[in-house]
C-alpha positions as CSV (number, residue, x, y, z in Angstrom):
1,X,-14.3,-5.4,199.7
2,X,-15.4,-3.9,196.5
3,X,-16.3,-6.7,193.3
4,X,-14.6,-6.8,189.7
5,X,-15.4,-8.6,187.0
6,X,-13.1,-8.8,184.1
7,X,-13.8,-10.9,181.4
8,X,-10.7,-12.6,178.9
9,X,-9.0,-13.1,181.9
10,X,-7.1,-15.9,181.2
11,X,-4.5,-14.2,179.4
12,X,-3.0,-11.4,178.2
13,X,-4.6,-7.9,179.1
14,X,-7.5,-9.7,180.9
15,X,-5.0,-11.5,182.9
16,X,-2.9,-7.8,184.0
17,X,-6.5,-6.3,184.7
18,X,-7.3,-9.0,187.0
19,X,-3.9,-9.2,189.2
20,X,-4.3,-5.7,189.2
21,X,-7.8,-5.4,190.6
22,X,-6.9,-8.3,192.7
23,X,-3.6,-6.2,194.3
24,X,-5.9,-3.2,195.0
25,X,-7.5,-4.9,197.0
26,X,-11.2,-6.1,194.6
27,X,-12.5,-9.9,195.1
28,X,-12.4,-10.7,191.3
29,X,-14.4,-13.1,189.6
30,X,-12.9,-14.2,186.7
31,X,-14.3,-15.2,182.9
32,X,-13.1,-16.5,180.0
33,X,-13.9,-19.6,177.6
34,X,-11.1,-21.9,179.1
35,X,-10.9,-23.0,182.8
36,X,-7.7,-23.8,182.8
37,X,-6.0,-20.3,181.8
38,X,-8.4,-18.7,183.9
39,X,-7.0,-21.0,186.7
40,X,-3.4,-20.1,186.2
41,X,-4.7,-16.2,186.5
42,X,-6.4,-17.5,189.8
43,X,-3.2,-18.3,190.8
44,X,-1.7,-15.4,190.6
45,X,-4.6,-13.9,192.6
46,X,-4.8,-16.1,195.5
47,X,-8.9,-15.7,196.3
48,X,-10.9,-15.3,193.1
49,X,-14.1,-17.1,191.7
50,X,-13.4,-18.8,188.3
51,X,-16.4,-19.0,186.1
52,X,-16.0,-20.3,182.3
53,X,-17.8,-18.3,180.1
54,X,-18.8,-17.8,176.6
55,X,-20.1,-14.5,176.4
56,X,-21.4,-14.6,173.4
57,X,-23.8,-16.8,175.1
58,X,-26.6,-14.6,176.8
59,X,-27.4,-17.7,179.0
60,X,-24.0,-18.7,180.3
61,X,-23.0,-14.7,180.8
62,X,-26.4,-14.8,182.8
63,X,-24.7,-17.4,185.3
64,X,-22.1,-15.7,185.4
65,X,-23.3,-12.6,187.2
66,X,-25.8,-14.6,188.8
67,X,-22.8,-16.4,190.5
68,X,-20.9,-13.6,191.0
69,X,-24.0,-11.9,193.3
70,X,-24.8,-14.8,194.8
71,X,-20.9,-14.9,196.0
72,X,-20.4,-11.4,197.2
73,X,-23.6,-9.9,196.6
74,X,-22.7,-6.9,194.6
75,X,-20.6,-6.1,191.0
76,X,-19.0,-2.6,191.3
77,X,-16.5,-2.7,188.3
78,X,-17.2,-4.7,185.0
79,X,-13.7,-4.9,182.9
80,X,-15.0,-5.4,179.6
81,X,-12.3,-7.3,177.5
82,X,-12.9,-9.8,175.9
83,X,-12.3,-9.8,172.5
84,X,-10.3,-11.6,169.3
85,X,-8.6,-9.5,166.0
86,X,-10.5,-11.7,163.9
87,X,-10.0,-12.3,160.1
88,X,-7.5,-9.6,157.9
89,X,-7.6,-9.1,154.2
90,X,-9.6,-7.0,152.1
91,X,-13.0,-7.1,152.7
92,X,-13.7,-9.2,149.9
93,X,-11.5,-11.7,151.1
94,X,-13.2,-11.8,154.3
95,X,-15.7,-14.1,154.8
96,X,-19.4,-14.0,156.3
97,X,-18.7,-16.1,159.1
98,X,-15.9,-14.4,160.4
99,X,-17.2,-11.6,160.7
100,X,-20.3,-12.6,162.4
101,X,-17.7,-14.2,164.3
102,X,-16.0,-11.1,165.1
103,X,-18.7,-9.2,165.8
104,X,-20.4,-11.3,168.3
105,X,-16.9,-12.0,170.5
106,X,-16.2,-8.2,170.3
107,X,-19.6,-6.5,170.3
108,X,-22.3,-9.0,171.2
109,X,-20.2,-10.2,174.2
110,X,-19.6,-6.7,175.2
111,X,-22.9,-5.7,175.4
112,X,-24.2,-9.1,176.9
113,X,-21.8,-8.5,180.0
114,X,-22.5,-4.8,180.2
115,X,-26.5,-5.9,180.2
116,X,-26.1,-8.0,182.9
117,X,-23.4,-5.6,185.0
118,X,-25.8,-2.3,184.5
119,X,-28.9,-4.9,186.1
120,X,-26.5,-6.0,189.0
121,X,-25.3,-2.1,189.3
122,X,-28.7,-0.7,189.5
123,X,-30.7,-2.3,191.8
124,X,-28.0,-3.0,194.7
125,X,-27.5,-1.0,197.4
126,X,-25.5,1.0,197.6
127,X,-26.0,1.3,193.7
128,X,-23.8,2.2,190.9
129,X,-21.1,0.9,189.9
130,X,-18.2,1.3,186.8
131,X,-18.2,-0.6,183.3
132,X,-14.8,-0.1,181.1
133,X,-15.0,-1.9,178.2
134,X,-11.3,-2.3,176.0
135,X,-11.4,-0.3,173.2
136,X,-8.7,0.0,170.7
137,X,-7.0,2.8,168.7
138,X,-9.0,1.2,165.5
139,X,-11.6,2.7,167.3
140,X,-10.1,5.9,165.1
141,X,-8.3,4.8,162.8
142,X,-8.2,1.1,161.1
143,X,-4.8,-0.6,160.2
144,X,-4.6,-1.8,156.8
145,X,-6.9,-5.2,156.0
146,X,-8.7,-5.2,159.5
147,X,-12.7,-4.2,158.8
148,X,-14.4,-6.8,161.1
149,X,-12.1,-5.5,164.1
150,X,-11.9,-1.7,163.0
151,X,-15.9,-1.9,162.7
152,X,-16.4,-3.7,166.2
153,X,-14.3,-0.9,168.0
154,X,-16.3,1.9,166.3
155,X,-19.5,0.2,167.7
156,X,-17.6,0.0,171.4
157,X,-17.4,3.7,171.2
158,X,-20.8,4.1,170.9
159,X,-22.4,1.5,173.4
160,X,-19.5,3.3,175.8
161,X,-21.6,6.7,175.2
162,X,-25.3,5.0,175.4
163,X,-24.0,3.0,178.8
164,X,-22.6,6.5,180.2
165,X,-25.6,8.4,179.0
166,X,-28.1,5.8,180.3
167,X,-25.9,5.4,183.3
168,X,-26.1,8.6,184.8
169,X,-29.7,8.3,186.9
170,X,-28.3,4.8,188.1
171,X,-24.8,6.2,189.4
172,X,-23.1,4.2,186.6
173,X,-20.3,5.6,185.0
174,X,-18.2,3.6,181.4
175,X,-15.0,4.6,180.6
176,X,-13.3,3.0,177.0
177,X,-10.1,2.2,177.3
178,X,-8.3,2.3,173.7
179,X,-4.7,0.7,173.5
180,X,-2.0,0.8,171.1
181,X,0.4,-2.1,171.2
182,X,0.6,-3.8,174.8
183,X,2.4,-6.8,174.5
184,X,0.6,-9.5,174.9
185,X,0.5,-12.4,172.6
186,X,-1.9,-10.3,170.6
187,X,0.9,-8.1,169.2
188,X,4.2,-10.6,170.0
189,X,4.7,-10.1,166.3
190,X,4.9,-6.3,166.1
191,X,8.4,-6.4,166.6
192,X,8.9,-8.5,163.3
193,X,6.9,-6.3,161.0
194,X,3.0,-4.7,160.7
195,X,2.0,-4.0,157.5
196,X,1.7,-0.1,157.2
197,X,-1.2,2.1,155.4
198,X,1.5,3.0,152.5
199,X,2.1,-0.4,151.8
200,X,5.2,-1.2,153.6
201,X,6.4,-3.4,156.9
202,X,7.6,-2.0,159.6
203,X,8.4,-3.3,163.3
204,X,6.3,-1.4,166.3
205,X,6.9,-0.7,169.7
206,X,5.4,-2.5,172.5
207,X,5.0,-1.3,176.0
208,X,4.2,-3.6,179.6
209,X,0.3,-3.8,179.9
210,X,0.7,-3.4,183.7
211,X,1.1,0.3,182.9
212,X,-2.8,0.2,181.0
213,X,-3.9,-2.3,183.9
214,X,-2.2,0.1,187.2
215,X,-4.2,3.0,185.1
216,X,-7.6,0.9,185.0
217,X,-7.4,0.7,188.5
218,X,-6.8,4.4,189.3
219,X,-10.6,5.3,187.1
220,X,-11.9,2.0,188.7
221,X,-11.0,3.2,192.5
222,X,-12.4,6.9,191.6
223,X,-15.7,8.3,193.4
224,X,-18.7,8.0,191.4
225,X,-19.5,11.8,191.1
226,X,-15.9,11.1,188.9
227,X,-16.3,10.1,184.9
228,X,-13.2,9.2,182.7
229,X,-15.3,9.0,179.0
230,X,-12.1,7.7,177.3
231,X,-8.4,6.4,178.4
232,X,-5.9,6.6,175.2
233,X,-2.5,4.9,176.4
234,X,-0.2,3.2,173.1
235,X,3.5,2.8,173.3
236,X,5.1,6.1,172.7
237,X,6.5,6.6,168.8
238,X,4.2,4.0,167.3
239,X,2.8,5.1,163.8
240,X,-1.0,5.9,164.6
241,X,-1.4,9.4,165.0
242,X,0.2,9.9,161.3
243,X,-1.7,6.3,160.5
244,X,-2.3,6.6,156.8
């Protein structure tokens, strides 16, 4: 059976990616910072490895994948989504630390697990392999008070074009997948009111993160002579692409 792994799984989008994966038929090993969310998504899954991971942590990422080999010997799809909104406020309200915070769940991590994924992905045979890391719509245009996670998302969009570009002799595609409101608990607030670029508050629209997840799996379950760049799914009518 082919391998995933999705990182965040314990809830949320992580959690829809990995049931997903898991229903198409992928043995999925699953990581996140807390065992026991990540044991309710194994749950759901039946057979799954469960590995607690910080990956901000180069060292405990590098167990990780280690595991992950030693268990089944291959990695053929990395879902890269881990990831935290962080701090809002102007930027002078912001401080240091959480942005560095911000930066090294949403941008350190990413590239930690994609490091370890493109290794795995190159030298097994058969090679290759897919890495799609969560983007966001910030990844073009910010929402109001949100520079540490509107400045990770840009830098997602360009280690999604290095990975594809340095990818190509290996057989390994990346695809960024940039979402507008799933719900998950991430945006369980939309419906009360998001501050808008003109200064107002308005309530968004939501829509089922299965839909983003049953659409990971169709790029994921593509050939390899196949490459999705970039995915763009937000629920319809939400105020983005007349953002400001």
């Amino acid at each position: 059976m082919p391998v995933a792994v999705v990182t965040g799984a314990g809830s949320g989008l992580g959690r829809a990616f990995a049931v997903a994966l898991g229903g198409a038929g992928y043995d999925v090993a699953l990581l996140g910072r807390t065992a026991a969310t990540l044991e309710e998504t194994a749950a759901l899954l039946g057979d799954s490895l469960v590995l607690p991971t910080d990956v901000t942590c180069a060292d405990e990422v590098e167990r990780a994948f280690a595991a992950v080999r030693d268990e089944w010997g291959r990695v053929d799809v990395l879902l890269n989504n881990a990831g935290r909104f962080g701090p809002t406020g102007t930027v002078d309200e912001i401080s240091v630390e959480e942005w560095r915070a911000t930066v090294e769940v949403n941008l350190t991590g990413m590239f930690l697990c994609a490091r370890a994924a493109f290794a795995l992905m190159r030298a097994q045979s058969p090679g290759g392999g897919r890495i799609v890391n969560n983007g966001s719509i910030s990844a073009y245009a910010p929402r109001p008070g949100s520079a540490p996670y509107t400045s990770t998302k840009h830098a997602v969009t360009g280690l999604t074009k290095s990975l594809s570009l340095d990818g190509r002799p290996f057989d390994i595609r990346c695809t960024q997948v940039d979402i507008g409101n799933a719900a998950t608990d991430m945006t369980a607030t939309m419906s009360q009111g998001v501050p808008q670029a003109d200064g107002s508050v308005s309530p968004e629209r939501t829509f089922d993160p299965r839909h983003v997840a049953e659409a990971v799996v169709g790029i994921a379950q593509l050939p390899l002579d196949v490459d999705v760049p970039f995915l763009v799914m937000t629920a319809a009518g939400m105020p983005w692409l007349g953002r400001g």
